[in-house]
C-alpha positions, 0 to 999 in steps of 0.5 A, a space after each residue: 500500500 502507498 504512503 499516501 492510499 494509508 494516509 487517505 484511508 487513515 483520515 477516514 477512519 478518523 474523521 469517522 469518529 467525529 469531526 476534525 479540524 485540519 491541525 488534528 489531521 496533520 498531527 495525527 498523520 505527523 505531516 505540515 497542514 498542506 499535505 494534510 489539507 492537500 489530501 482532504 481536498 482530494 477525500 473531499 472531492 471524491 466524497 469521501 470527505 465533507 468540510 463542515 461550515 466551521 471549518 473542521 471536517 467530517 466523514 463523507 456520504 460516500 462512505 456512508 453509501 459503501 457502508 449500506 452496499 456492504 451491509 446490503 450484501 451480508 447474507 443473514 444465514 452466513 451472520 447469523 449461523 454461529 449465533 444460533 448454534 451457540 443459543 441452541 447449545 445454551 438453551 438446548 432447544 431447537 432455534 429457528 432464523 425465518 427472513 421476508 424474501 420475495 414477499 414470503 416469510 421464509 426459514 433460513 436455517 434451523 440448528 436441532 436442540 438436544 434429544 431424539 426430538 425433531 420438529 417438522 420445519 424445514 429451511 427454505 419452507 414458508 412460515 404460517 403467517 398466523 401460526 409460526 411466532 417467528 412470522 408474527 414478530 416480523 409482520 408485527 414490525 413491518 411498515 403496515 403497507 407492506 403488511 397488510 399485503 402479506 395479511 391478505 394472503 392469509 387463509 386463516 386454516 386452523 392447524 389446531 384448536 388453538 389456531 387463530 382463525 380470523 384476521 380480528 385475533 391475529 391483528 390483536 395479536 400483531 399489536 401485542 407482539 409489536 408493544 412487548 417485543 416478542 411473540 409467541 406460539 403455543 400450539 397453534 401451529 403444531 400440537 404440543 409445540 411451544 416457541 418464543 421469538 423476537 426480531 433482528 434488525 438491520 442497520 437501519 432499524 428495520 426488522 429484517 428476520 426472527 429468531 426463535 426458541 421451539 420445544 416440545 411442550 412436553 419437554 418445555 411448556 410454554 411458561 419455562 420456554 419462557 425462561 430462554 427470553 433473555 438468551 434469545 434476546 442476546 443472540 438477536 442482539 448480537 446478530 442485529 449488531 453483526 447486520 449493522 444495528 447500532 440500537 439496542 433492541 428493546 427489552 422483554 417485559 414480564 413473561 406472564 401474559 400469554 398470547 399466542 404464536 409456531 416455530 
């Protein structure tokens, strides 16, 4: 690498971390004003650089630009994969990752828990929509045009006894999912399955995947798989954070109330 590409490269990085004037950047490369300006002038031509009214200088929107096709260009799977085979090790129950692709919430991965148990879900099969609690905790964050395109196509066939059938009770919900955090399923998708989601993020905020915790509810009923809420919340926490997501998540609030929600 040239001199003057890490000196270009050094700059960016720290006029990143706020902004600067030009006598810190000569300092901080160790060179005269002029060759630190004479490099600004060019960072700030390409837009790598901006110079700010009073004077000092800060980073770029073309950086800005670059970052958002980097993170664009993450692949959710590749990201998330340690962390859902740490949670599952953790909390020794099967983890469940479903992202919004082409207009479907579809699962991604899947790593088993511990035990001869295997549940039936399948990477690459769509979610249910008004089962499945990792499809409830993305539709519940979705902007609402683009929910409600998904609510349309939802048959609302009932799987079980505990299946929400009308789009009444799965809008109700959506909003309890989206005022607590997370969502639930308690056997509406599959007889004796219980699970817990909460969102990922990207780096924008938006709610790009769910994550979730399944079990047997004759291993782990729904109350104890409860329990697994703050390692989940973590492990969501870390891939958002790996996406780009410089929040934090919000928390769980008390797992007392019960709604419902499948893998």
């Amino acid at each position: 690498m040239s001199q003057t590409v890490g000196r270009a490269l050094e700059i960016v990085g720290f006029i990143a971390e706020r902004p600067r004037s030009l006598g810190e950047t000569a300092d901080r490369l160790g060179v005269h004003k002029s060759t630190a300006l004479r490099l600004l002038r060019t960072l700030e031509a390409d837009g790598f650089a901006r110079k700010r009214p009073d004077g000092r200088y800060a980073v770029g929107l073309r950086v800005i630009a670059l970052a958002r096709q980097v993170l664009d260009q993450l692949d959710i799977r590749d990201v998330a994969r340690p962390h859902l085979a740490g949670l599952s090790e953790r909390v020794e129950h099967t983890v469940h990752l479903a992202a919004l692709l082409d207009g479907e919430i579809v699962y991604v991965d899947k790593v088993d828990g511990a035990g001869p148990a295997r549940l039936r879900s399948r990477v690459g099969r769509p979610a249910v929509l008004h089962t499945a609690a990792v499809a409830k905790v993305i539709l519940a964050h979705l902007e609402p045009p683009l929910r409600e395109r998904l609510l349309a196509k939802v048959t609302y066939r009932p799987a079980t006894p505990a299946t929400l059938t009308t789009p009444e009770a799965l809008r109700r919900e959506l909003a309890l999912v989206a005022g607590r955090g997370w969502a639930e399923d308690d056997a509406e998708g599959e007889p004796g399955v219980a699970c817990v989601a909460l969102p990922v993020r990207d780096a924008g905020g938006r709610v790009r995947a769910g994550l979730s915790v399944t079990s047997l509810a004759a291993v782990t009923p729904l109350p104890r798989l409860r329990e697994a809420l703050p390692e989940l919340r973590a492990a969501a926490g870390r891939i958002s954070r790996e996406l780009g997501w410089g929040g934090d998540v919000p928390p769980e609030t008390d797992g007392a109330a019960h709604t419902g929600g499948t893998p």
